[in-house]
Gaussian input, Z-matrix of N, CA and C with variables (Angstrom, degrees):
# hf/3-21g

backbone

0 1
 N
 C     1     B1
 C     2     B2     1     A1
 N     3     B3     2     A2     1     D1
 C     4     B4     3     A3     2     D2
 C     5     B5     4     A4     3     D3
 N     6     B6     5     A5     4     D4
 C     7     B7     6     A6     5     D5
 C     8     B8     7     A7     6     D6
 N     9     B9     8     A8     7     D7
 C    10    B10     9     A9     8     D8
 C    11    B11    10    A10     9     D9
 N    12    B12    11    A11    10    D10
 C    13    B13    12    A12    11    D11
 C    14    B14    13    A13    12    D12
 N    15    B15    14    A14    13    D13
 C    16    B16    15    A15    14    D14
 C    17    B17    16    A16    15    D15
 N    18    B18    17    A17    16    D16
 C    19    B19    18    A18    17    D17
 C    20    B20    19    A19    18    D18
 N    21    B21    20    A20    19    D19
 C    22    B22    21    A21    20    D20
 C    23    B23    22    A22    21    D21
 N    24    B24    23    A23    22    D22
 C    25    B25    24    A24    23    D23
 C    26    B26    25    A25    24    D24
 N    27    B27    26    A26    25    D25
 C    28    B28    27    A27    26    D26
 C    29    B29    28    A28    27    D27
 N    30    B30    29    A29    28    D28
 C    31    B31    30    A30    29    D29
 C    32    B32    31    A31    30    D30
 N    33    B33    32    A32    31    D31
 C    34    B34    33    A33    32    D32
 C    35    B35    34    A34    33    D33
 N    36    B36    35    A35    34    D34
 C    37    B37    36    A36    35    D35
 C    38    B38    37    A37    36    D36
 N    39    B39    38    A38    37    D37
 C    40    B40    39    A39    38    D38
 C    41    B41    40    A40    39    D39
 N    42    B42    41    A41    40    D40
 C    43    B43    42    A42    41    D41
 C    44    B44    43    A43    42    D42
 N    45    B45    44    A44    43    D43
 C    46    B46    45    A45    44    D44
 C    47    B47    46    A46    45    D45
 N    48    B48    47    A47    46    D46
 C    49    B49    48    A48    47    D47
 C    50    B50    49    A49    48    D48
 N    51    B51    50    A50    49    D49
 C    52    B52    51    A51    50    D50
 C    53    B53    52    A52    51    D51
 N    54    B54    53    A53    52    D52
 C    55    B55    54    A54    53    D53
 C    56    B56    55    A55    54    D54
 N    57    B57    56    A56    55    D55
 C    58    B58    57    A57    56    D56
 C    59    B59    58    A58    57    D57
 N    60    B60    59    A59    58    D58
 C    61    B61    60    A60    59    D59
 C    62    B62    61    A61    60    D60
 N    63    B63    62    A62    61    D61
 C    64    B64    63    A63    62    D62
 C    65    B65    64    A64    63    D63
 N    66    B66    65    A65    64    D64
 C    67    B67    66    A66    65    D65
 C    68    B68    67    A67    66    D66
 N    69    B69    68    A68    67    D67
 C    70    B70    69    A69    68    D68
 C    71    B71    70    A70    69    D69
 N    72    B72    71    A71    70    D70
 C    73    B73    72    A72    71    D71
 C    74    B74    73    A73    72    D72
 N    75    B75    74    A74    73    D73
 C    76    B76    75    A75    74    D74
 C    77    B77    76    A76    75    D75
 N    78    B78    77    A77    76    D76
 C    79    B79    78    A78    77    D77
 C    80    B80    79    A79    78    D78
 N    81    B81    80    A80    79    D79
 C    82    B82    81    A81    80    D80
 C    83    B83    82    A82    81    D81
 N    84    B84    83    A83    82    D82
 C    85    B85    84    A84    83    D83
 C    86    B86    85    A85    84    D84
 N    87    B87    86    A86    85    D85
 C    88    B88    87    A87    86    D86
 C    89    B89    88    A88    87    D87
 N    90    B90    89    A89    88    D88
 C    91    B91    90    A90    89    D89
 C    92    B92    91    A91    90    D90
 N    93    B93    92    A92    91    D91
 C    94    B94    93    A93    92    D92
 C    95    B95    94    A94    93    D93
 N    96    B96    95    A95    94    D94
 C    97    B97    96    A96    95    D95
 C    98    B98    97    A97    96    D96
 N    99    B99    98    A98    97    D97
 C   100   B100    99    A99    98    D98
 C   101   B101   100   A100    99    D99
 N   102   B102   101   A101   100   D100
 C   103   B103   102   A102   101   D101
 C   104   B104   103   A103   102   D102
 N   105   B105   104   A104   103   D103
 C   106   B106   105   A105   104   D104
 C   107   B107   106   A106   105   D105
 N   108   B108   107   A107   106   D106
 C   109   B109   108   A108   107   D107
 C   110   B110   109   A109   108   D108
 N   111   B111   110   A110   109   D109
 C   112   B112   111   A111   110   D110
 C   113   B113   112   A112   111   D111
 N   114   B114   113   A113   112   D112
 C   115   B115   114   A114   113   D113
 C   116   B116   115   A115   114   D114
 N   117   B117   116   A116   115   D115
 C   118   B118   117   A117   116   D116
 C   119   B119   118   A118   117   D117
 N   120   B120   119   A119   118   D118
 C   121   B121   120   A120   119   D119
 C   122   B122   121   A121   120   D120
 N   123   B123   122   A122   121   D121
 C   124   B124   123   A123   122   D122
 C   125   B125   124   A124   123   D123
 N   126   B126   125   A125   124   D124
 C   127   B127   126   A126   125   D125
 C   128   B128   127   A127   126   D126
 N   129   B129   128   A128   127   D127
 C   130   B130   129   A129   128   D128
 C   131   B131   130   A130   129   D129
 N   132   B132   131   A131   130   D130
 C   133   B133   132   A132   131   D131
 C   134   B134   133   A133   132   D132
 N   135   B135   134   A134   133   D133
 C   136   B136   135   A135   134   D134
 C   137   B137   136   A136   135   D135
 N   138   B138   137   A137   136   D136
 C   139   B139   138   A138   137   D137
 C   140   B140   139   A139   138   D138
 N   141   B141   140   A140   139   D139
 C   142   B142   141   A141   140   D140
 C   143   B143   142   A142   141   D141
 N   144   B144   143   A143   142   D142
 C   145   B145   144   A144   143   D143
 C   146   B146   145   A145   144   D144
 N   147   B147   146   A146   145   D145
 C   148   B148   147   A147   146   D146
 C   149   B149   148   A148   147   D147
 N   150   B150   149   A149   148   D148
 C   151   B151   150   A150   149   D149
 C   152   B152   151   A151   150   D150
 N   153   B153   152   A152   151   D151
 C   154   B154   153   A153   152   D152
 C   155   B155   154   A154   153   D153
 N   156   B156   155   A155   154   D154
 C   157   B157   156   A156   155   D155
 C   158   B158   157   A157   156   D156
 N   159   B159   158   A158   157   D157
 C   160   B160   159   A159   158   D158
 C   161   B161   160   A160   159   D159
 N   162   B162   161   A161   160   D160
 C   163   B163   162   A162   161   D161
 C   164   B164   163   A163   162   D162
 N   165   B165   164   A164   163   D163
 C   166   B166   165   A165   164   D164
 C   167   B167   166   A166   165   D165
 N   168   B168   167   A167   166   D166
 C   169   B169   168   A168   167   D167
 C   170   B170   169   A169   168   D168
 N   171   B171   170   A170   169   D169
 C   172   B172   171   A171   170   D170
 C   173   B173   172   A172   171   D171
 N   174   B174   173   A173   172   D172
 C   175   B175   174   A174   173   D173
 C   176   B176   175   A175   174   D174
 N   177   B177   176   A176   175   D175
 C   178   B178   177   A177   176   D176
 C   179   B179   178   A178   177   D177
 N   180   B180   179   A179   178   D178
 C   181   B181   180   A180   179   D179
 C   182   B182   181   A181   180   D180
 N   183   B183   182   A182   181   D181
 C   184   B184   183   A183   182   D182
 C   185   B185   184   A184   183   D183
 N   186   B186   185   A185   184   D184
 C   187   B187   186   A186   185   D185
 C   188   B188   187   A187   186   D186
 N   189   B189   188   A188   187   D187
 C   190   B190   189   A189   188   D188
 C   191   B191   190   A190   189   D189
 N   192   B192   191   A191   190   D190
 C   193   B193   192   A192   191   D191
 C   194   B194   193   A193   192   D192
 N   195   B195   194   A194   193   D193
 C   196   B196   195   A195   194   D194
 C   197   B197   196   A196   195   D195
 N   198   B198   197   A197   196   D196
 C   199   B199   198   A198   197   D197
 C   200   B200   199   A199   198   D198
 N   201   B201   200   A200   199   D199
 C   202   B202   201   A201   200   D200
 C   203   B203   202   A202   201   D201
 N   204   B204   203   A203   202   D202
 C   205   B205   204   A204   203   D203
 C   206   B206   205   A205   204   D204
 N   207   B207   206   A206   205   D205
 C   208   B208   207   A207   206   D206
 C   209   B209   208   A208   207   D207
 N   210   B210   209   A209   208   D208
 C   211   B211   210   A210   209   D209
 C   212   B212   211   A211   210   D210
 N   213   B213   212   A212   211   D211
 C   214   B214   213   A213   212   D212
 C   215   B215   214   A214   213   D213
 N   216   B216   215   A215   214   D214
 C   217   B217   216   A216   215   D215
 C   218   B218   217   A217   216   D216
 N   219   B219   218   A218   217   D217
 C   220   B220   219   A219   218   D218
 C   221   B221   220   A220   219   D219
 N   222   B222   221   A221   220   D220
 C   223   B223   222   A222   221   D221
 C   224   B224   223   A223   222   D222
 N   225   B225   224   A224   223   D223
 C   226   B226   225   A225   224   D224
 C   227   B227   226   A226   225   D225
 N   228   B228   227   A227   226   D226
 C   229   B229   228   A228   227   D227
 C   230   B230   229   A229   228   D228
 N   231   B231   230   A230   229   D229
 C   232   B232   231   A231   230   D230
 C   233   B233   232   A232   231   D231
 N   234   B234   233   A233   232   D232
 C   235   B235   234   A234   233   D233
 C   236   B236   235   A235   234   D234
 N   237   B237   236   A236   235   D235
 C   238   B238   237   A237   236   D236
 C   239   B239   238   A238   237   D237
 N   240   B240   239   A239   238   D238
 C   241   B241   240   A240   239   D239
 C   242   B242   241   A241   240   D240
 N   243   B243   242   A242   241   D241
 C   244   B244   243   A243   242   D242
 C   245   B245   244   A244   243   D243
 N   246   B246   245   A245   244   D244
 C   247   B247   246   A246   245   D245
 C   248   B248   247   A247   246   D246
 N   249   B249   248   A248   247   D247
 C   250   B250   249   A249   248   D248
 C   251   B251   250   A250   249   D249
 N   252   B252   251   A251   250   D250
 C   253   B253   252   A252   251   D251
 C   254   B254   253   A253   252   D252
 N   255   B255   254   A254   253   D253
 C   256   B256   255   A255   254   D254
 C   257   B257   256   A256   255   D255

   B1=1.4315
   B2=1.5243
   B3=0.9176
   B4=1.5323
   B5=1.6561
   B6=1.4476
   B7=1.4653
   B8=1.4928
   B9=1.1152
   B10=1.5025
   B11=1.5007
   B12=1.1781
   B13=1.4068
   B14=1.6873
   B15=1.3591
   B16=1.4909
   B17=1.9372
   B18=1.8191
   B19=1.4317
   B20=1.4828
   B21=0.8512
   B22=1.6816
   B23=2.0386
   B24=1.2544
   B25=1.2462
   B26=1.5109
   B27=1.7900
   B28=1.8117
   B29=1.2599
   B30=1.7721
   B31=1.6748
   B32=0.8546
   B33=1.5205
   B34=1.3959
   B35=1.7305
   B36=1.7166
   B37=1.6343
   B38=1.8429
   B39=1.3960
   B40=1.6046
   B41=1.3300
   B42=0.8725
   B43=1.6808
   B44=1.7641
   B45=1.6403
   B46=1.7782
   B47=1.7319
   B48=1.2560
   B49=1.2369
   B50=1.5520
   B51=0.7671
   B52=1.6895
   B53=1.4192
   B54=1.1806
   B55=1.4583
   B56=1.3334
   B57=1.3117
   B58=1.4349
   B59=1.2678
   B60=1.4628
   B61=1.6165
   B62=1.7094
   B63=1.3352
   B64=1.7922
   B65=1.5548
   B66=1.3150
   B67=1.7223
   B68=1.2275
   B69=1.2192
   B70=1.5519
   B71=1.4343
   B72=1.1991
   B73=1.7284
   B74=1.4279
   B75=1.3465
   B76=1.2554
   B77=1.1689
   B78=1.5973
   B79=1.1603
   B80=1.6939
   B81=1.4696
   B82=1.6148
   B83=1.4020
   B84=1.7236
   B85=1.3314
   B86=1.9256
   B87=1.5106
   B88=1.3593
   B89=1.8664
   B90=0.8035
   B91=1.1416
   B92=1.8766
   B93=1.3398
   B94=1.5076
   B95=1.5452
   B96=1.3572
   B97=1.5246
   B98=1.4719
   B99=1.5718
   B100=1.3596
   B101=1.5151
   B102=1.7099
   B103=1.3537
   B104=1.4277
   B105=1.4704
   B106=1.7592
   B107=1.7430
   B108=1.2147
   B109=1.7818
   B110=1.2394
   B111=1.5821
   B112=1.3371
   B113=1.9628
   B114=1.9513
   B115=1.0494
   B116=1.2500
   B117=1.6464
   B118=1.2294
   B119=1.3122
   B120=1.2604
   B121=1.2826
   B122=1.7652
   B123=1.4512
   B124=1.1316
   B125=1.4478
   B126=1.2548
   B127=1.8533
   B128=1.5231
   B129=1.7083
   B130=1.3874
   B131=1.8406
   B132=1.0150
   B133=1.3796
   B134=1.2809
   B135=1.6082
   B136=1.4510
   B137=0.9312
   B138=1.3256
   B139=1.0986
   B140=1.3997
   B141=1.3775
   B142=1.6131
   B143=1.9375
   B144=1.1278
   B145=1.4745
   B146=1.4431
   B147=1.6765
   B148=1.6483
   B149=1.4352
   B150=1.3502
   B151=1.2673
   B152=2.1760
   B153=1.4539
   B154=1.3651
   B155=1.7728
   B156=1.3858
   B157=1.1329
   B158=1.9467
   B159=1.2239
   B160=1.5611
   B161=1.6136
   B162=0.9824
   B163=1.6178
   B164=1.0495
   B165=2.1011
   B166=1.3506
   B167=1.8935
   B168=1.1071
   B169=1.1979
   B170=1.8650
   B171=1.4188
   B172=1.6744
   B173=1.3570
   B174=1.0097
   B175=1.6538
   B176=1.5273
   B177=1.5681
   B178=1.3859
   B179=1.7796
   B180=1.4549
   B181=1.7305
   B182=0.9573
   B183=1.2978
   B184=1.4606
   B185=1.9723
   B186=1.3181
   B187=1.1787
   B188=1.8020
   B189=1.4018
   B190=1.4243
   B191=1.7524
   B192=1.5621
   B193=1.4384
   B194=1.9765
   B195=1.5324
   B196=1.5001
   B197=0.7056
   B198=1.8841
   B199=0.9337
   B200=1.5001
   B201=1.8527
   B202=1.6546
   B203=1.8244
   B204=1.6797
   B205=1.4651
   B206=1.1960
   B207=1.3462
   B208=1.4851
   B209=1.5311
   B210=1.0439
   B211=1.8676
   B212=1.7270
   B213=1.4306
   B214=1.6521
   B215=1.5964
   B216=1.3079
   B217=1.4861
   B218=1.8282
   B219=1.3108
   B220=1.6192
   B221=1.3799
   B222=1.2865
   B223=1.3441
   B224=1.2587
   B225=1.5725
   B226=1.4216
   B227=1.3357
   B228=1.3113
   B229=1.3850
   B230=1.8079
   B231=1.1783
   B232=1.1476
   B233=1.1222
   B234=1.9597
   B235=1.0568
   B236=1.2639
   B237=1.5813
   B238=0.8223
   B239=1.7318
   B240=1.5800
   B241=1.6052
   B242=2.0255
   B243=1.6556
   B244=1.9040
   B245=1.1949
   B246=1.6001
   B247=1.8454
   B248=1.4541
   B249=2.0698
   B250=1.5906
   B251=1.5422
   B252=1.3019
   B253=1.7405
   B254=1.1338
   B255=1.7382
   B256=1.4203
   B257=1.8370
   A1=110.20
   A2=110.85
   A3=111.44
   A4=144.11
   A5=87.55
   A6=99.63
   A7=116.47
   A8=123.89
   A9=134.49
   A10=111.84
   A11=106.25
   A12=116.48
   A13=111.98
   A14=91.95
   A15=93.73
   A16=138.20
   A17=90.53
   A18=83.40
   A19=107.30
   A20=123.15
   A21=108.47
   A22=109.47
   A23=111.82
   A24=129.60
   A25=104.00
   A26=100.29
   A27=88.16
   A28=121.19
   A29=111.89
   A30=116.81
   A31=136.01
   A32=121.08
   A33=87.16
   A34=105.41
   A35=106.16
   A36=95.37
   A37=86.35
   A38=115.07
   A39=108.92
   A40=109.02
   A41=133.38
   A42=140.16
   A43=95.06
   A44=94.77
   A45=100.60
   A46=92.78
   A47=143.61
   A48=115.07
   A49=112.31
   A50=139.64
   A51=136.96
   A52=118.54
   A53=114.40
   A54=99.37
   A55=131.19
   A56=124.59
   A57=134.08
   A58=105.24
   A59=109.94
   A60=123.97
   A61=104.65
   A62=100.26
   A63=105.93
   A64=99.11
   A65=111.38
   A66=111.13
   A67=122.42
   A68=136.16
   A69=120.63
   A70=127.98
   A71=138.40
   A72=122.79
   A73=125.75
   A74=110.87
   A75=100.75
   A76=134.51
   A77=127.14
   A78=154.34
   A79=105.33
   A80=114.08
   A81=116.34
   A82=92.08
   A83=128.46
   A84=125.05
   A85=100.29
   A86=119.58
   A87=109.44
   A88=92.04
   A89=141.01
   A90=147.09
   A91=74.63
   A92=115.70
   A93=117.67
   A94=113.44
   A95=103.75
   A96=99.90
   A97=107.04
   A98=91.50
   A99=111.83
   A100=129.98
   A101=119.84
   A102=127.54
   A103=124.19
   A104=111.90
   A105=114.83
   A106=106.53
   A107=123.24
   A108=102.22
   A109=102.82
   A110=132.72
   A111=118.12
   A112=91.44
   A113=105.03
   A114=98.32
   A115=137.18
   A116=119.38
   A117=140.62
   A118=119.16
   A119=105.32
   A120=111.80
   A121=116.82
   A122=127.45
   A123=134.32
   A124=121.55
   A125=123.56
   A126=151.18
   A127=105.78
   A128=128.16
   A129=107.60
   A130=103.27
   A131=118.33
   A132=106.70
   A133=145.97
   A134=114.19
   A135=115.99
   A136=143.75
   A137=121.56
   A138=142.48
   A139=122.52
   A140=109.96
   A141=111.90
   A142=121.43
   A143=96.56
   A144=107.28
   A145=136.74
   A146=109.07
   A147=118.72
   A148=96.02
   A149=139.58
   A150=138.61
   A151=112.12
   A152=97.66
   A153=114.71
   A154=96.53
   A155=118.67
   A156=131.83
   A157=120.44
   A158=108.31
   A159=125.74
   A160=97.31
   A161=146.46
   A162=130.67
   A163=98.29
   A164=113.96
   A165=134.37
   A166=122.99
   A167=101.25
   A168=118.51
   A169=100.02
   A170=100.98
   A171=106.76
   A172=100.74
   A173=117.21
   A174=118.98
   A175=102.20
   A176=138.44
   A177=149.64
   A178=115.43
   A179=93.65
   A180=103.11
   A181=126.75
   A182=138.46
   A183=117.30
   A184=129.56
   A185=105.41
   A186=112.64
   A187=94.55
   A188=97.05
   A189=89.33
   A190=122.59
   A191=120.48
   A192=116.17
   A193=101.25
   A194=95.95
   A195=120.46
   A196=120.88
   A197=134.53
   A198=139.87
   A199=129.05
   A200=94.36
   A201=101.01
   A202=132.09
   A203=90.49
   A204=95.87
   A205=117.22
   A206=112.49
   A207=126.99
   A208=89.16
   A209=132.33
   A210=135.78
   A211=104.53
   A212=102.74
   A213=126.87
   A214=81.20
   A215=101.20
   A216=111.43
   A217=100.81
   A218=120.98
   A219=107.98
   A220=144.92
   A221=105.43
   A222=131.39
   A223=112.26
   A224=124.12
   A225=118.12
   A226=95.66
   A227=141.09
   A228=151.85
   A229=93.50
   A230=111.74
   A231=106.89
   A232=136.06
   A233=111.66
   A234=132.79
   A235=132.57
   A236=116.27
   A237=130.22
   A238=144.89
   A239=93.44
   A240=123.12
   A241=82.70
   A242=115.85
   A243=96.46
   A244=114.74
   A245=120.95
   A246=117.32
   A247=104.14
   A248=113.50
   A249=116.43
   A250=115.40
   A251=111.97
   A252=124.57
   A253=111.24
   A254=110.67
   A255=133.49
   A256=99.99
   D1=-55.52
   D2=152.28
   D3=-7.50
   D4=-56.76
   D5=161.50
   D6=-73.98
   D7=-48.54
   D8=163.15
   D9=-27.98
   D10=-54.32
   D11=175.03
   D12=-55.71
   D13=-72.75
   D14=174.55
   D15=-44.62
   D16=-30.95
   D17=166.55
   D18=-84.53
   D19=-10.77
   D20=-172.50
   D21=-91.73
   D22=-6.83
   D23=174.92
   D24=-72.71
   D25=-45.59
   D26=-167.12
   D27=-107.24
   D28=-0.89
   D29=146.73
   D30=-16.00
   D31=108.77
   D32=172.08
   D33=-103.96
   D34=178.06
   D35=-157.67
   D36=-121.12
   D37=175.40
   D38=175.75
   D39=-92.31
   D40=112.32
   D41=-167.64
   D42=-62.86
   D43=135.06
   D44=-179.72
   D45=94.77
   D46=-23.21
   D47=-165.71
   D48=-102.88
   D49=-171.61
   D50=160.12
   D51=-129.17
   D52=-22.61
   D53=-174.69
   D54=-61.43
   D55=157.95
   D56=161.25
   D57=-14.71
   D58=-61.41
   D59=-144.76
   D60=-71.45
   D61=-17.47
   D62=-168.28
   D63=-66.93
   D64=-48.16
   D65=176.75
   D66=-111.58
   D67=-19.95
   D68=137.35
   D69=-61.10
   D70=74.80
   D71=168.05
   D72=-66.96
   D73=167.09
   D74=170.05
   D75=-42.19
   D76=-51.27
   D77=-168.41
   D78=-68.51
   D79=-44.77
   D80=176.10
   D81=-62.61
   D82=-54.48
   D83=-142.64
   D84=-70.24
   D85=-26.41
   D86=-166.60
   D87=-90.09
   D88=-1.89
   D89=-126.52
   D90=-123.60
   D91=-91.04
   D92=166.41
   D93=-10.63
   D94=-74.29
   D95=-167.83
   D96=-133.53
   D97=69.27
   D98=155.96
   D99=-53.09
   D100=-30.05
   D101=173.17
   D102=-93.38
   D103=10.78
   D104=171.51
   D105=-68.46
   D106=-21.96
   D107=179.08
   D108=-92.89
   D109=19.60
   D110=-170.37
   D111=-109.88
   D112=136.47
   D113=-156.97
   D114=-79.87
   D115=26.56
   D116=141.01
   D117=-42.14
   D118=-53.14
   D119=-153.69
   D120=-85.41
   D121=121.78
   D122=178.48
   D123=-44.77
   D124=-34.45
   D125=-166.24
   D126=-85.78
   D127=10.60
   D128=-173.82
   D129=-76.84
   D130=-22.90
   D131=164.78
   D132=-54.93
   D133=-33.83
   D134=149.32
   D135=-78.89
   D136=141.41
   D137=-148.75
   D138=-144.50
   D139=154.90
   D140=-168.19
   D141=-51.59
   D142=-60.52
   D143=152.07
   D144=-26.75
   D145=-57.33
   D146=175.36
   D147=-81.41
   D148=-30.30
   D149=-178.38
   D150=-61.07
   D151=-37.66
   D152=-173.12
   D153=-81.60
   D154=-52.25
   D155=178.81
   D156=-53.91
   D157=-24.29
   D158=179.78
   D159=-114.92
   D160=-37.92
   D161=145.00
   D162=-13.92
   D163=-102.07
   D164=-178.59
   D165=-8.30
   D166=-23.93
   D167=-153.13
   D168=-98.35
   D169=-23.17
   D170=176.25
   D171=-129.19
   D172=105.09
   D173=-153.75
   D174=-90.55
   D175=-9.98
   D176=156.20
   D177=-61.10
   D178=-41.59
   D179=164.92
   D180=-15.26
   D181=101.01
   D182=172.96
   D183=60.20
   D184=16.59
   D185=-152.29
   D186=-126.49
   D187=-32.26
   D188=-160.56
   D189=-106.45
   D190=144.60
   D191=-154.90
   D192=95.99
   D193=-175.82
   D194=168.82
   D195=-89.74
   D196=152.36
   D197=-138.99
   D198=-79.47
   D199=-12.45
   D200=154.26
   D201=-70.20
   D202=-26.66
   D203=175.40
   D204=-62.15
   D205=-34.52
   D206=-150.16
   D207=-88.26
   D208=-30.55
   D209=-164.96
   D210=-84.10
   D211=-20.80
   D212=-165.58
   D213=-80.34
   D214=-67.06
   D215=-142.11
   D216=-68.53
   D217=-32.57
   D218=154.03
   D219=-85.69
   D220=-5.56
   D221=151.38
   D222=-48.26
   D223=-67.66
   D224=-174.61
   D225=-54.01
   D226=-59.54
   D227=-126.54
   D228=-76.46
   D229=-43.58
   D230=-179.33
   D231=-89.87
   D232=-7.39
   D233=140.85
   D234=-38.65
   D235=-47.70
   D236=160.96
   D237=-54.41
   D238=-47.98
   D239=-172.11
   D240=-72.88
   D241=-43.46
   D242=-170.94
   D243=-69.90
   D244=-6.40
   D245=-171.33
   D246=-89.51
   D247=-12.98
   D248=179.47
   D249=-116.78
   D250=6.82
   D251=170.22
   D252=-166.55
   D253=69.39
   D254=165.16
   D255=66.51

């Protein structure tokens, strides 16, 4: 979790935007959960895309407050999502 933390600490995000996508990128997101296609792991189905696509979908997500809240607030989330798909 730790690391989670840490990448989302040294992101940087596009100032003015809100979305998910500004501080999650692709590259952080495979980077996170690099071990979901390995066949242990329950999570090989998600993916960066359905991840961006189910954001979109709760438009408060990650969106709302300053840009520390917003780094907080997917941080836990992804804290969370690595203790239930590796």
């Amino acid at each position: 979790m730790k690391k989670v933390f840490a990448l989302l600490a040294a992101a940087g995000g596009v100032s003015g935007q809100q979305g998910v996508s500004t501080i999650i990128t692709q590259s952080m997101f495979e980077t996170m959960c690099s071990h979901r296609s390995e066949g242990s792991c329950e999570g090989a189905f998600y993916t960066y895309d359905a991840f961006i696509n189910a954001a979109n979908n709760f438009p408060v997500f990650g969106t709302t407050g300053d840009e520390q809240t917003r780094r907080r607030e997917l941080a836990a989330f992804f804290g969370q999502i690595r203790i239930a798909v590796c």
